[in-house]
N, C-alpha and C positions, 0 to 999 in steps of 0.2 A: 433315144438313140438305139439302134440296132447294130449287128454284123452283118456283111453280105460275105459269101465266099464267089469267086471271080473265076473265067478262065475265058483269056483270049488271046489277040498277038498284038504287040506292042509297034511302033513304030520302025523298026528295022526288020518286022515280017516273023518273031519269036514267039512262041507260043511262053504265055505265061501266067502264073497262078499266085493267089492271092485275098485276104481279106480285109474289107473294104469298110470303116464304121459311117452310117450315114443316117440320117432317120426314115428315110424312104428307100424300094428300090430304082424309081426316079431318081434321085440325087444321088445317087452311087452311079449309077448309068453319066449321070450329066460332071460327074468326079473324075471318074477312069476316060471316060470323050477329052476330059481340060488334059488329064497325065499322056493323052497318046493312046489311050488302049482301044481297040477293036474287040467288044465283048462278045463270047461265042456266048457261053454261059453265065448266067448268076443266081446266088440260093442263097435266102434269108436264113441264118442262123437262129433258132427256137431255143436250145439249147439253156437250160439254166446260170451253165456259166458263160454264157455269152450274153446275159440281159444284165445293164447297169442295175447299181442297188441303190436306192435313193431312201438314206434313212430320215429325209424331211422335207419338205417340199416348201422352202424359204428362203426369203431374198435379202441378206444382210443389208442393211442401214446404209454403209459407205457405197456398198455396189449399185444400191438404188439410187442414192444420188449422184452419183456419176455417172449411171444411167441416164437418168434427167439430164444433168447438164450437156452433156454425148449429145443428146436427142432434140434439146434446145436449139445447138448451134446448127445441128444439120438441117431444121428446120428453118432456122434464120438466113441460110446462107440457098435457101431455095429447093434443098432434096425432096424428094416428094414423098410421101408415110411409108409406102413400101420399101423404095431405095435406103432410106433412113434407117427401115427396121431390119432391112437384109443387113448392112455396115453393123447394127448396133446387135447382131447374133456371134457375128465374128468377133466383136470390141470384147462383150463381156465376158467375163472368168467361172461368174457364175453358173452352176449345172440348171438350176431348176428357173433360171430366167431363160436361158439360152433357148431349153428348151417349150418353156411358153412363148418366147418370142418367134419361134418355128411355128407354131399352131395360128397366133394373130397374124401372121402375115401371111397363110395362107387368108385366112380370113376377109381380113383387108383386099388380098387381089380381088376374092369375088363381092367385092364394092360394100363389103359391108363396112359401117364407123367405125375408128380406132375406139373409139369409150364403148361403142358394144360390144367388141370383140375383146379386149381387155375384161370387161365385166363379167365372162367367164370362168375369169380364174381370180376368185376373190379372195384366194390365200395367197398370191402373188403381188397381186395389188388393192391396194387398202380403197375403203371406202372415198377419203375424201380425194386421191389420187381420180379416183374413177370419175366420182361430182364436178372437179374443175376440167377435167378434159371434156367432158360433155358441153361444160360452161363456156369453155376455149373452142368448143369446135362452134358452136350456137354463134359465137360475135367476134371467131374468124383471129382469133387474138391465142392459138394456141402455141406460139412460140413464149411467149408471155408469161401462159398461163403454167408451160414447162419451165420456167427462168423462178419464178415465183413459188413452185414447189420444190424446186432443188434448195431454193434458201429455207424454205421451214423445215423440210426433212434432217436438212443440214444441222439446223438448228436446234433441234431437237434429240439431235443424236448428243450435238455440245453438251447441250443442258443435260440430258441422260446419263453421262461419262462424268459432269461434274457432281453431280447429287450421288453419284456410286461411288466416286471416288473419294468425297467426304465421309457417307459411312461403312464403305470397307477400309480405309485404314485404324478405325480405332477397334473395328470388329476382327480382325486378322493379330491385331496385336492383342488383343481381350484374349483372343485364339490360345496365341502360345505362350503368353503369362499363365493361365491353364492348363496348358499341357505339361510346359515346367514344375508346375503348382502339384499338376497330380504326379507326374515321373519321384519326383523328390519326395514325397508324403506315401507314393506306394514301394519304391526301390532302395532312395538311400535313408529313409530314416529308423524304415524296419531292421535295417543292418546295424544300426548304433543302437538303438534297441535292446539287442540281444544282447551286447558288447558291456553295456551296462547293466544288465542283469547279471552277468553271468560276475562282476566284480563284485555286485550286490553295495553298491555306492547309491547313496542319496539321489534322486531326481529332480532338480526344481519345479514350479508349479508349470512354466511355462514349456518346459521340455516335456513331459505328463503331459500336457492338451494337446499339442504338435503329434506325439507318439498314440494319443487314443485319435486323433486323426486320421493319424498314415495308417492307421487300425482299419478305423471305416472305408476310408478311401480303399485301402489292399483289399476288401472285401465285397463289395459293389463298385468295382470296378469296371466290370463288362456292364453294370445300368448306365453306368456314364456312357458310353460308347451308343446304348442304345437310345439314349435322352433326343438327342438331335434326330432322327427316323420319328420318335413316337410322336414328338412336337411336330414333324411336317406332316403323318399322317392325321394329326388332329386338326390342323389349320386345314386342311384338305374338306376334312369333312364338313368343318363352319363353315367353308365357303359355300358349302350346297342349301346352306340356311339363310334366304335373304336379310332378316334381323339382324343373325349374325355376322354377315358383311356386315353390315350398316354401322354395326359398333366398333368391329376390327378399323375399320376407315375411320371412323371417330376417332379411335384412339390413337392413333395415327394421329391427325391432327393438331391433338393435344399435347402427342411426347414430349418433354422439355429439353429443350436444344433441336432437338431434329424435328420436331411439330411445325414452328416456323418455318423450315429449310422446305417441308415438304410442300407447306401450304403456298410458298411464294412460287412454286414449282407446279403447281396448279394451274395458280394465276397468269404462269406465262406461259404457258401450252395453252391453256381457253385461251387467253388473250392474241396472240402469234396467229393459231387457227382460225379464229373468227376475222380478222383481217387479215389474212389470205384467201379466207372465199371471201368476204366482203370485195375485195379487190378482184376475183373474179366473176363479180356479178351474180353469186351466187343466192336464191331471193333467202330472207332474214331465216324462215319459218322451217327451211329444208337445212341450214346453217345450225341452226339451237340443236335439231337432231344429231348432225355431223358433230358438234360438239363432245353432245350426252354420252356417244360411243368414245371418245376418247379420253373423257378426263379422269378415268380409272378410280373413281371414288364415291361413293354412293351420295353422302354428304353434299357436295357439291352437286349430282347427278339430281339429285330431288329437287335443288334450289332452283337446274336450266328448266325439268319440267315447270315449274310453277313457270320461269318465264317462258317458256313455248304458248301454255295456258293465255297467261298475262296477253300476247302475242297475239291470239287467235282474237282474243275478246275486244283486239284495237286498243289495248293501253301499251304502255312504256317499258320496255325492256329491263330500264334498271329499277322501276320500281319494286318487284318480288326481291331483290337484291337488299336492298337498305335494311339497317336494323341489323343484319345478320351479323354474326362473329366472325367468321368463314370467308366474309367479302367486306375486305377494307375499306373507307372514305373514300380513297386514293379512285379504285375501281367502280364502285359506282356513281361518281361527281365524274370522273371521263364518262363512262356509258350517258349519264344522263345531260353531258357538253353535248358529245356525237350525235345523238337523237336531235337534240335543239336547233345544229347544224350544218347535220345532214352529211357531216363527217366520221360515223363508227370507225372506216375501218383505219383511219388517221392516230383517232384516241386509241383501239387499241393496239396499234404499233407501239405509239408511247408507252402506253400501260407494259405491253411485253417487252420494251428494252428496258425501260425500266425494273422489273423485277429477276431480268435476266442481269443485272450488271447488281442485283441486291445479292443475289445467289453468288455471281462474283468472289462478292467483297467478303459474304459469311461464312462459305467454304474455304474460303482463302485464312481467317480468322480461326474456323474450328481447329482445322489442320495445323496453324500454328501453336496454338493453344491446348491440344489435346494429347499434343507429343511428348511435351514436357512431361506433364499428369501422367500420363498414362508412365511412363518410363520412374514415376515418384514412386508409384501404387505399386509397378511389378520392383522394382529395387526395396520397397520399405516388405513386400510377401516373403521376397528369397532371402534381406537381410533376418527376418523374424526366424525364418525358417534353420537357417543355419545358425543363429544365437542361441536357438535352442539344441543346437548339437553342440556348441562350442564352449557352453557354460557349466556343465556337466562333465568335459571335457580334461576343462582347466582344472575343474575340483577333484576330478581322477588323480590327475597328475600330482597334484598338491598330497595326495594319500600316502602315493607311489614313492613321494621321494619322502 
């Protein structure tokens, strides 16, 4: 988007001045024509603070799928890809869609395809977005093929927001049982401390390890601060070592309590994706690719190349699959039903509702389960903590009187 600066006469014969934001100085012209104005002059604004700032060029989850759905209906209901895409510039909120969607439909008017003009902008839209509109446009089923990605995106966001939401509550509370943990061990214990020296009263053992605590804590205090920085910039740098992916994502897998959560979380994003392109026609071998870029995990990532391999060489999809820890009975006895057939992208529907209502049920579980706990461990930290100021305390008193 730009500014124009304006000067012409309005509909009662007034001269008048103005600027104008549009992204062309076409559509400023075809703007000030719709409001009534007679343009004598107009001057693009260069200006540094007249250029938007765009600190990311990204299309939030919710705005894409109702982008989708928006796009669906207007195609169902017969608008034609321009008309569609002119309404869905105006519809969206979003800056950095708005203004891709400006660029494709110039695009579009001079007859190029929606999926290569979209292909473009491949920070805006994701790869397999791009593969089913091509799919959709080839066998004329792109209302469909818009209806069918509005559910997985959607879907995905679900499943996103529940697997964070299971482990940010215990990690948020882990947070400020810590923060408590240090405040009290650097601020109030250093002060009873002193308070007891200075009467020169006995210490019990366990007031002594609390007080050389708040010692160390009061003294590497700014490391703590720094702890959390120096661990992301370390994970930063493993991730530029493919091995070290490889084991990061391992261990992952394996953590207990959350290794599960994660691996079922896997299972229904391959499973969801691969019958969504399945359903769009999309062929098997162009599918295991689209897969491989999404399932964010190396582990799993090694297992689709072998079936892509498997694939190429005319064997069976789930065979690479069996045997493995990583791929349940469950998933590869549906892949090897589908193939026999002729139904994949059915089994993995199945296979993805079902491991989406497993997430469900174990999120749902953790969260009840880890409240309590968690609330046992920080009450049994604060209770230690003040027993050892309060026992010492009492024996003052006892001196005193």
């Amino acid at each position: 988007m730009a500014y124009f600066n304006y000067q012409g006469r309005n509909r009662r014969g007034m001269m008048v001045r103005g600027r104008k934001k549009a992204e062309s100085e076409r559509e400023a012209r075809e703007k000030l024509e719709e409001e009534g104005i007679h343009i004598r002059e107009i001057e693009k604004l260069d200006s540094f603070l007249y250029k938007e700032i765009r600190l990311r060029k990204r299309v939030k989850n919710q705005h894409f799928v109702l982008y989708l759905r928006q796009f669906s209906t207007l195609i169902q209901a017969g608008v034609s890809l321009v008309e569609a895409t002119e309404i869905l510039i105006e519809q969206t909120d979003n800056h950095a869609l708005k203004d891709t969607l400006h660029v494709i439909c110039r695009d579009i008017e001079g007859g190029m395809p929606f999926s290569d003009a979209a292909a473009k902008h491949d920070k805006v839209f994701p790869p397999m977005f791009l593969q089913m509109m091509k799919a959709g446009e080839l066998s004329g089923d792109l209302d469909e093929a818009l209806e069918r990605m509005a559910d997985y995106y959607e879907k995905q966001y679900e499943l996103r927001q529940k697997i964070l939401s299971a482990l940010t509550y215990p990690a948020v509370v882990g947070a400020i049982a810590l923060a408590i943990v240090v405040f009290m061990l650097t601020f109030i214990v250093p002060r009873f401390a002193s308070m007891f020296q200075s009467f020169g009263s006995e210490v019990p053992p366990i007031t002594q390890f609390i007080l050389a605590l708040g010692n160390v804590f009061g003294s590497i205090w700014w490391l703590i601060i720094f702890v959390p920085f120096f661990i992301i910039a370390i994970l930063k740098l493993l991730k530029q070592n493919e091995k070290a992916v490889y084991y990061m994502d391992y261990i992952k897998l394996k953590i207990p309590l959350f290794g599960p959560i994660i691996q079922k979380a896997i299972h229904a994003r391959m499973a969801r994706t691969f019958s969504s392109l399945f359903r769009s026609s999309v062929p098997v071998l162009q599918s295991v690719e689209m897969v491989e870029r999404i399932v964010q995990n190396k582990v799993m990532e090694e297992k689709l190349k072998e079936v892509y391999a498997s694939l190429e060489r005319g064997e069976s999809m789930g065979g690479p699959l069996q045997n493995h820890w990583a791929f349940p009975v469950l998933v590869t006895q549906m892949i090897t039903v589908g193939e026999k057939t002729g139904t994949l992208d059915q089994m993995f529907e199945k296979v993805a509702i079902f491991y989406e209502n497993e997430i469900d049920h174990v999120t749902d579980r953790i969260k009840t389960l880890i409240e309590p706990v968690m609330i046992v461990v920080l009450s049994v930290i604060v209770g230690v903590i003040i027993l050892s100021i309060a026992v010492p305390m009492f024996s003052l008193f006892e001196e005193i009187q």
